[in-house]
TITOR-514113 format. One record per atom (N, C-alpha, C): x, y, z; residue number from 1; residue in three letters; atom name. Coordinates in Angstrom, 1 decimal. Layout:
TITOR-514113
- X_Y_Z_NUM_ALA_CA
...
END
This chain:
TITOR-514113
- -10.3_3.5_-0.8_1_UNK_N
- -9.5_4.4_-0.1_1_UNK_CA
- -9.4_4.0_1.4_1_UNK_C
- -8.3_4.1_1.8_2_UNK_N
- -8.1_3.7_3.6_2_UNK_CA
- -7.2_4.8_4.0_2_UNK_C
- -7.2_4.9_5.1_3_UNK_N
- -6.3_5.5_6.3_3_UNK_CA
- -4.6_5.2_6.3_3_UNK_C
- -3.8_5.9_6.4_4_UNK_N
- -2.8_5.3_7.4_4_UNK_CA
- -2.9_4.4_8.1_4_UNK_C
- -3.1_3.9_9.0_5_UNK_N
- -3.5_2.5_9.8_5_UNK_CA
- -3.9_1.7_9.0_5_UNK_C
- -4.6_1.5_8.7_6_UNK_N
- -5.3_0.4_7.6_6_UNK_CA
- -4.1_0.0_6.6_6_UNK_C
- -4.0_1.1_6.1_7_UNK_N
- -2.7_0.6_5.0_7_UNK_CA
- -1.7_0.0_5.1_7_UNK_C
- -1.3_0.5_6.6_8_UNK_N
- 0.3_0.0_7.5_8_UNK_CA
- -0.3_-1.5_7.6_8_UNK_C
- -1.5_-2.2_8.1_9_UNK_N
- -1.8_-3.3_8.3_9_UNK_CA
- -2.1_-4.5_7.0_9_UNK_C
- -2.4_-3.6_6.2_10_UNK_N
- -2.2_-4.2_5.0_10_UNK_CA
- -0.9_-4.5_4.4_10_UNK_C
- -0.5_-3.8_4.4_11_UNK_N
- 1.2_-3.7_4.2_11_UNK_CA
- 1.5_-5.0_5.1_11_UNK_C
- 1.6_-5.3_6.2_12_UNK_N
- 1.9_-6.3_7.1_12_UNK_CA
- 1.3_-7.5_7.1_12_UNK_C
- 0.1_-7.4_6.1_13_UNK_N
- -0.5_-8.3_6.0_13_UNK_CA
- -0.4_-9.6_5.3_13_UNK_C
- -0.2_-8.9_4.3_14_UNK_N
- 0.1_-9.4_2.4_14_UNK_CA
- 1.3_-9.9_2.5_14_UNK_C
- 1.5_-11.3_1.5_15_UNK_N
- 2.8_-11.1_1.4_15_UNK_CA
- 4.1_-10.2_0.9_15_UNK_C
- 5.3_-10.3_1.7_16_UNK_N
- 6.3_-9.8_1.9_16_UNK_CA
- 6.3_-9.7_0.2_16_UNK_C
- 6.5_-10.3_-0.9_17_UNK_N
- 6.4_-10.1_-2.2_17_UNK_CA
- 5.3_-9.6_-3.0_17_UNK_C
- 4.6_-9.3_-2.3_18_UNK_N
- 3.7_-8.3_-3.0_18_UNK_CA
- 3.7_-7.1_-2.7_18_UNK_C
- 3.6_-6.0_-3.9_19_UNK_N
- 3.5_-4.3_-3.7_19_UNK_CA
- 2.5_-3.9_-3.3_19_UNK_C
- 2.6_-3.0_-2.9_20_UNK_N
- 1.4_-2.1_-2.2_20_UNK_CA
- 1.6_-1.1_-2.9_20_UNK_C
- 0.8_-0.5_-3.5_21_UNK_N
- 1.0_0.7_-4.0_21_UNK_CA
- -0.2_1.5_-3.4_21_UNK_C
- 0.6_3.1_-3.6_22_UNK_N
- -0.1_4.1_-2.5_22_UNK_CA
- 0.4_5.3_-2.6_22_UNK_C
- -0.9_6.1_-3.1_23_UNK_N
- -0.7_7.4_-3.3_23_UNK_CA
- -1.5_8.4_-1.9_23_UNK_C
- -1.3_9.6_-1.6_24_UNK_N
- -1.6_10.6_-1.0_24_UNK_CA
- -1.2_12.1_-1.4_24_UNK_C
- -1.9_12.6_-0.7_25_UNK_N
- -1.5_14.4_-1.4_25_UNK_CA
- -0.7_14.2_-0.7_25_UNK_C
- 0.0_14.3_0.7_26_UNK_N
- 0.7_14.3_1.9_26_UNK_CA
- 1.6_13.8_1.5_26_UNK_C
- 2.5_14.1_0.9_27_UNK_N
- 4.1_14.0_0.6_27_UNK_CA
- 5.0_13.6_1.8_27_UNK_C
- 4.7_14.1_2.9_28_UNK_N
- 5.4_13.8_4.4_28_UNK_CA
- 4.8_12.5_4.7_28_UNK_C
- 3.4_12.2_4.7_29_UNK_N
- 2.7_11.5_5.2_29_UNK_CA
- 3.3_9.9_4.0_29_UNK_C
- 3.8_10.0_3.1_30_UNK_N
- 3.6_9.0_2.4_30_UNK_CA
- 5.8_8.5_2.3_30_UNK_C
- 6.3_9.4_3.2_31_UNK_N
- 7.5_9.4_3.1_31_UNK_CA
- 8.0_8.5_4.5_31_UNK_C
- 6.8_9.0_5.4_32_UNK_N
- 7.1_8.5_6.3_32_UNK_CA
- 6.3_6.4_6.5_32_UNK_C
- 5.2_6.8_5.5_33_UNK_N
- 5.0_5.1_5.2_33_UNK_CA
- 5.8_4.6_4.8_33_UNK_C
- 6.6_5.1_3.9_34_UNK_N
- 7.3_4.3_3.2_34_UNK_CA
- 8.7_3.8_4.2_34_UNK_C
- 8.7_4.6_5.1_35_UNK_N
- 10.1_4.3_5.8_35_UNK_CA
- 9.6_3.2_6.8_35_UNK_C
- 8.1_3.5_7.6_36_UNK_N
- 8.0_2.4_8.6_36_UNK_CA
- 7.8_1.4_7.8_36_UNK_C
- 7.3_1.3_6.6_37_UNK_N
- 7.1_-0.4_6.4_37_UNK_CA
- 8.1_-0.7_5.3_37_UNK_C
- 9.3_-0.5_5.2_38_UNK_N
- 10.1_-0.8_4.8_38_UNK_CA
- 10.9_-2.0_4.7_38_UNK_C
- 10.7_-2.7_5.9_39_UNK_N
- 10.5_-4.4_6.4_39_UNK_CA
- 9.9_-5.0_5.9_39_UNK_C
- 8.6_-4.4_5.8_40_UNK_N
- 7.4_-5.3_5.3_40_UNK_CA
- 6.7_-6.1_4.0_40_UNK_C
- 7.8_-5.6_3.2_41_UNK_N
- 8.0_-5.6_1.7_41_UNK_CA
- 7.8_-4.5_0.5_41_UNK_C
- 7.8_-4.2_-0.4_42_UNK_N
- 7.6_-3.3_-1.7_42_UNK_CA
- 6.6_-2.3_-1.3_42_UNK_C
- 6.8_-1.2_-1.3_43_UNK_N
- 5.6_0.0_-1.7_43_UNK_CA
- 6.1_0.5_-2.0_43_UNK_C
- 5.3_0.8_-3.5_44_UNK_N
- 5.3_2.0_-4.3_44_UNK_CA
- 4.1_3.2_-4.5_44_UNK_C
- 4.9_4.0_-4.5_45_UNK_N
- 4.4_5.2_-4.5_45_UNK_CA
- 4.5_5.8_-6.1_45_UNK_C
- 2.9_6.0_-6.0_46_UNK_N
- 2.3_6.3_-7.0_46_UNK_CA
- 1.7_7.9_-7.3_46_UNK_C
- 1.8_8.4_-8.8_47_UNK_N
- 1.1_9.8_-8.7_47_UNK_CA
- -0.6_9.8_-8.5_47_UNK_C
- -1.7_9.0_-8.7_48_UNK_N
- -2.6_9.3_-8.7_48_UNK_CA
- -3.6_8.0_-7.8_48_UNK_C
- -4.8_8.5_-7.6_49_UNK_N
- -5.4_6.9_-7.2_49_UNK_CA
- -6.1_6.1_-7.9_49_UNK_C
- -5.9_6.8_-9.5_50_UNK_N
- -6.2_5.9_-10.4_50_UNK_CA
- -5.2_4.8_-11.0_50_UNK_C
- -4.2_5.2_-10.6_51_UNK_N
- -2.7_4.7_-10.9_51_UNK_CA
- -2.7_3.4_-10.0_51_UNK_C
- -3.2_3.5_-8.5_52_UNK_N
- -3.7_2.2_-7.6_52_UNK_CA
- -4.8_1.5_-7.9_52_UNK_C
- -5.7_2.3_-8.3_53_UNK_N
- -6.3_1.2_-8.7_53_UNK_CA
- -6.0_0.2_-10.0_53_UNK_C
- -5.5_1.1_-11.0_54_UNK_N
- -5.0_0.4_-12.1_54_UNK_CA
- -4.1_-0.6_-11.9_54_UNK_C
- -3.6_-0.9_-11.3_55_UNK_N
- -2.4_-2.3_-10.1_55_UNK_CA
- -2.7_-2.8_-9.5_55_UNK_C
- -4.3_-3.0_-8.6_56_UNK_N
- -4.7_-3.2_-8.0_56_UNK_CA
- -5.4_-4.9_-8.2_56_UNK_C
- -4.7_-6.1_-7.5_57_UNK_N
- -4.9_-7.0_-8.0_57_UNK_CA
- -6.2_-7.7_-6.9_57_UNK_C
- -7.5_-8.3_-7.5_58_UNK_N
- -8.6_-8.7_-6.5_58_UNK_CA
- -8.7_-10.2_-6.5_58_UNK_C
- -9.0_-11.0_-5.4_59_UNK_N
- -9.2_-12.4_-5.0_59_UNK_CA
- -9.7_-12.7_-4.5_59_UNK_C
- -10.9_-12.5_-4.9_60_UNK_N
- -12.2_-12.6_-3.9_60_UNK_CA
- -12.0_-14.4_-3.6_60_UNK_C
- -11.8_-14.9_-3.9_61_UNK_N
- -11.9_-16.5_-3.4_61_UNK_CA
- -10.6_-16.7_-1.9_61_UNK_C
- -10.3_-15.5_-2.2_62_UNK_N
- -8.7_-15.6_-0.7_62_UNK_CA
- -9.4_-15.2_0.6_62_UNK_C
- -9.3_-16.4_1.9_63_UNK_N
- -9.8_-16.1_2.2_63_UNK_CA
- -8.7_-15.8_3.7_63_UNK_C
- -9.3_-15.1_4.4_64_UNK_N
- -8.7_-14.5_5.6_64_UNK_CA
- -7.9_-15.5_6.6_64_UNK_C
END
């Protein structure tokens, strides 16, 4: 689980072809992510945060 900020930077981080997926109770709050990183490549918005993690792809060998 992260923040707004954190997510925005992840979003910007990752490649442009990779989705982000991202749920919040905050309906406003997740309308308005979706608008700022709209540049940044794919987010989808999801119903639950089992639904992210279920999508949630790990690389522990990738390194910064």
């Amino acid at each position: 689980m992260m923040g707004y900020g954190m997510a925005k930077n992840v979003r910007q981080k990752i490649p442009k072809s990779s989705t982000l997926y991202v749920f919040d109770l905050n309906k406003t709050a997740l309308e308005k992510f979706v608008e700022e990183t709209k540049n940044d490549g794919p987010v989808k918005v999801v119903s639950s945060a089992k639904e992210v993690v279920d999508n949630a792809v790990c690389n522990p060998t990738q390194s910064s």
